[in-house]
C-alpha positions in Angstrom: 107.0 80.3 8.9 108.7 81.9 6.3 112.6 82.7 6.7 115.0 84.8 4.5 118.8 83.9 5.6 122.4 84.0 5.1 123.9 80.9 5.4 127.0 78.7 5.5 126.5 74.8 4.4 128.5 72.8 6.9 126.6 69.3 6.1 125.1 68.1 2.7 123.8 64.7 2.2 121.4 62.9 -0.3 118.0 62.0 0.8 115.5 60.2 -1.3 116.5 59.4 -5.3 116.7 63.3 -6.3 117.1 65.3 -2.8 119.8 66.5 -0.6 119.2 67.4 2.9 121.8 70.7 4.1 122.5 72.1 7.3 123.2 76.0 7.3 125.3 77.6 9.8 123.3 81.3 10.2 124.2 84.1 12.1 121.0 84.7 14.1 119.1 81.3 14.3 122.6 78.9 14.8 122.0 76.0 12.6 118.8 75.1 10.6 118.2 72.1 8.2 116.6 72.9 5.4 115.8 69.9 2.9 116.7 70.9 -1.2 114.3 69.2 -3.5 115.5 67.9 -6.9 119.3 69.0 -5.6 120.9 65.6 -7.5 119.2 66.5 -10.7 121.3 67.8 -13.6 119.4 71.1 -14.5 118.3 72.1 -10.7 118.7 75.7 -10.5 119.6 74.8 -6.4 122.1 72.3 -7.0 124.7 75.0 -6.3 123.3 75.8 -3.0 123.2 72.2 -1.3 127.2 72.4 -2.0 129.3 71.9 0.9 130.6 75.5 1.8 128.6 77.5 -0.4 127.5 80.8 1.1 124.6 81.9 0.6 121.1 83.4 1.3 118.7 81.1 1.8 114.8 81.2 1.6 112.5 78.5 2.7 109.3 77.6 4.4 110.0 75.4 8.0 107.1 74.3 10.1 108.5 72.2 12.0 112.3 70.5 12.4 112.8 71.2 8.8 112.6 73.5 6.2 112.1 73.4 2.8 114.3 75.4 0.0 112.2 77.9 -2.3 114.7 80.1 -3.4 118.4 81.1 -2.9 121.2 82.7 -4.3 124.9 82.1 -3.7 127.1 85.0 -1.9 129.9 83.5 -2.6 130.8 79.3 -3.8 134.4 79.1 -3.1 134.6 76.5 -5.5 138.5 76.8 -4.9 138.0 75.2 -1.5 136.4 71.4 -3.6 139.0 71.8 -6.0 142.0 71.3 -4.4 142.7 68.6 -1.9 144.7 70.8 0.8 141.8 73.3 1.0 139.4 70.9 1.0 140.7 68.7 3.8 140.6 71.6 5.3 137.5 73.0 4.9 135.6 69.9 5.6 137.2 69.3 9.2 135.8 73.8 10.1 132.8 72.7 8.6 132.5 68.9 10.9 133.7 70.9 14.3 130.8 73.5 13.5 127.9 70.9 12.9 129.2 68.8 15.9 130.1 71.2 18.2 127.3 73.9 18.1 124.0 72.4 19.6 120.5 72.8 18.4 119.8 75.9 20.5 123.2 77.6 20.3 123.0 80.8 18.8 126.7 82.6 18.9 126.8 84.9 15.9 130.7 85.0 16.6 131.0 81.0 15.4 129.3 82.0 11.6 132.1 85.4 11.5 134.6 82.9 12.6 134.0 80.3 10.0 133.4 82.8 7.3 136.7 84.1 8.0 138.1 80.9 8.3 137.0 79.5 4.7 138.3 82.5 3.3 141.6 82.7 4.9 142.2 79.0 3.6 140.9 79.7 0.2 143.1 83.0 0.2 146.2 80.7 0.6 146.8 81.5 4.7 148.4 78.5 6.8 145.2 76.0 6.5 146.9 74.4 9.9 147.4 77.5 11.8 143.7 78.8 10.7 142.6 75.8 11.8 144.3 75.5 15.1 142.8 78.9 16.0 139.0 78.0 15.1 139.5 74.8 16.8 141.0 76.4 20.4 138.0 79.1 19.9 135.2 76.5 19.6 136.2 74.5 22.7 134.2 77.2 24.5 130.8 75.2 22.8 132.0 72.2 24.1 132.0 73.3 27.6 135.9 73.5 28.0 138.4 76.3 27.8 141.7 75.6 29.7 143.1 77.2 32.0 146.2 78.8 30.0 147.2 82.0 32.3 148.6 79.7 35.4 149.0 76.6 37.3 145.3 74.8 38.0 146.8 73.0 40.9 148.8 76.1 42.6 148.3 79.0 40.7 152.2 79.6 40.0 153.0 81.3 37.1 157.0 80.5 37.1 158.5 78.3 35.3 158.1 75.6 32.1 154.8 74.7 32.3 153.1 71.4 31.0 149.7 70.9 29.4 147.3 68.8 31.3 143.8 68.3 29.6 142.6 65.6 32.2 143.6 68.4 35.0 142.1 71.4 32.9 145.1 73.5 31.6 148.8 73.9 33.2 150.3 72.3 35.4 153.8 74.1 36.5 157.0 72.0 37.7 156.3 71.8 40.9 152.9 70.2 40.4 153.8 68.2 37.5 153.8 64.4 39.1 150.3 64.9 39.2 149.7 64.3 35.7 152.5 61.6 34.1 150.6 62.4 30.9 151.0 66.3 30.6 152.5 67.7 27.7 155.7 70.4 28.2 155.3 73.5 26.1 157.3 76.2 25.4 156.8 79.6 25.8 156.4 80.4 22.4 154.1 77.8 22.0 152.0 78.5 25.5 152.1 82.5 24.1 150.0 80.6 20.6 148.1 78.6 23.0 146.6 81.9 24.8 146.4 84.3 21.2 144.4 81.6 19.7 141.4 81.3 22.2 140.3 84.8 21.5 141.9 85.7 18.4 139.8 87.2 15.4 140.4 84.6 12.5 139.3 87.4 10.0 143.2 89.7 11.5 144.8 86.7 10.7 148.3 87.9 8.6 151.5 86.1 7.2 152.7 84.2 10.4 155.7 81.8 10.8 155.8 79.0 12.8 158.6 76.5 13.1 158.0 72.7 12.3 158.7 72.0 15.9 156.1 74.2 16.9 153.4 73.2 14.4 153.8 69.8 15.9 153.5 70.7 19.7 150.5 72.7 18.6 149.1 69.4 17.2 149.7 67.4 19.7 148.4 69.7 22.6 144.9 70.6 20.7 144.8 67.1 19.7 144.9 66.2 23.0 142.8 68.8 24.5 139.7 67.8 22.0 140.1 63.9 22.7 139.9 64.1 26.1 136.7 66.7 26.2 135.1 65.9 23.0 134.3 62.3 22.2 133.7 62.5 18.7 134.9 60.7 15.9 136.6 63.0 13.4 135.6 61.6 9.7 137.3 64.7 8.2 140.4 64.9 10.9 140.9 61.0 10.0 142.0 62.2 6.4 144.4 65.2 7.4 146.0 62.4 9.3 145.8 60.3 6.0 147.0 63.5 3.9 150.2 63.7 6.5 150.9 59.9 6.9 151.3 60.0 3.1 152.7 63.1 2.5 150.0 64.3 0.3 
């Protein structure tokens, strides 16, 4: 079967002596694999399009698990997001949560907007970690989690300083606390961040400030949040930790 599509490449990797094998993130079929012959060969005219990022559309022939490339044409490279090592830290972790969260038959055209929008907010300079924070607290929906952020999931109190409790599914309010030694206090400001970023359009994303304090509470609760639901071992997240260990 023959498909014309747009596409986002959120995994490239070589295959064979001359070939690279890309998965494309698409807006109607979820992801497809789509194998790029001659793709490690100087003069390939598809080189470009196994690139890690690259938007594009993408035409090839798939019978069965896999396609095969016959033509394409990039929409747009962002070759600004390979050359610097911010962006592409980055970059690399949105495109790893896609290919690892989204399964083989999930289809939701709002993950490809989201990720579009995401690359180009953190190639147009926006807070990589706040950009990032959002797509990641929107994608726990395809990993079968969203906490409970609106009240207590022990008691349903809404009053006073409530805690994060990923092992208990959201918050967890004074009273109910000793439940879980392990939940995380947060702040209003931070719990009002929390709640924006679970539904927030990536693409309306403006100047925003947010404290150093707050930028590591944030951390520390979506960090939690993904370890405890997600077992996945972050190759990409390993070397933001690098790039902040370092101060890089």
């Amino acid at each position: 079967m023959l498909y014309r599509v747009e596409g986002i490449v959120i995994r490239s990797f070589d295959y064979g002596e001359g070939n690279k094998i890309i998965t494309i993130l698409t807006r109607d079929y979820g992801k497809m694999s789509v194998m790029v012959r001659g793709a490690k060969k100087v003069k390939s005219r598809h080189s470009a399009l196994a690139l890690l990022f690259t938007y594009g559309e993408f035409v090839f022939f798939k019978t069965g698990s896999m396609g095969t490339l016959s033509q394409g044409e990039i929409l747009k490279a962002y070759q600004s997001l390979r050359e610097d090592i911010h962006k592409t830290a980055y970059a690399a972790y949105l495109a790893e949560l896609t290919e690892r969260l989204l399964g083989e038959q999930d289809r939701p055209a709002w993950v490809f907007d989201q990720l579009l929008a995401a690359l180009d907010a953190v190639e147009a300079d926006k807070d990589e970690q706040i950009v990032t924070h959002i797509y990641e607290m929107r994608l726990l929906s395809l990993a079968g989690y969203t906490p409970e952020l609106s009240q207590c999931v022990s008691c349903g109190s809404q009053e006073g300083e409530m805690a994060v409790s990923p092992s208990m599914g959201g918050l967890l309010c004074p009273r109910c606390r000793h439940q879980d030694a392990s939940a995380i206090p947060v702040s209003e400001s931070v719990l009002k961040l929390l709640r924006l970023f679970l539904h927030m359009d990536i693409g309306r994303l403006g100047k925003i400030e947010v404290s150093p304090s707050t930028r590591a509470l944030l951390k520390r609760v979506i960090r939690q949040l993904y370890d405890t639901f997600v077992e996945v071992r972050w190759k990409s997240r390993q070397f933001l930790d690098q790039m902040d260990k370092y101060g890089i």
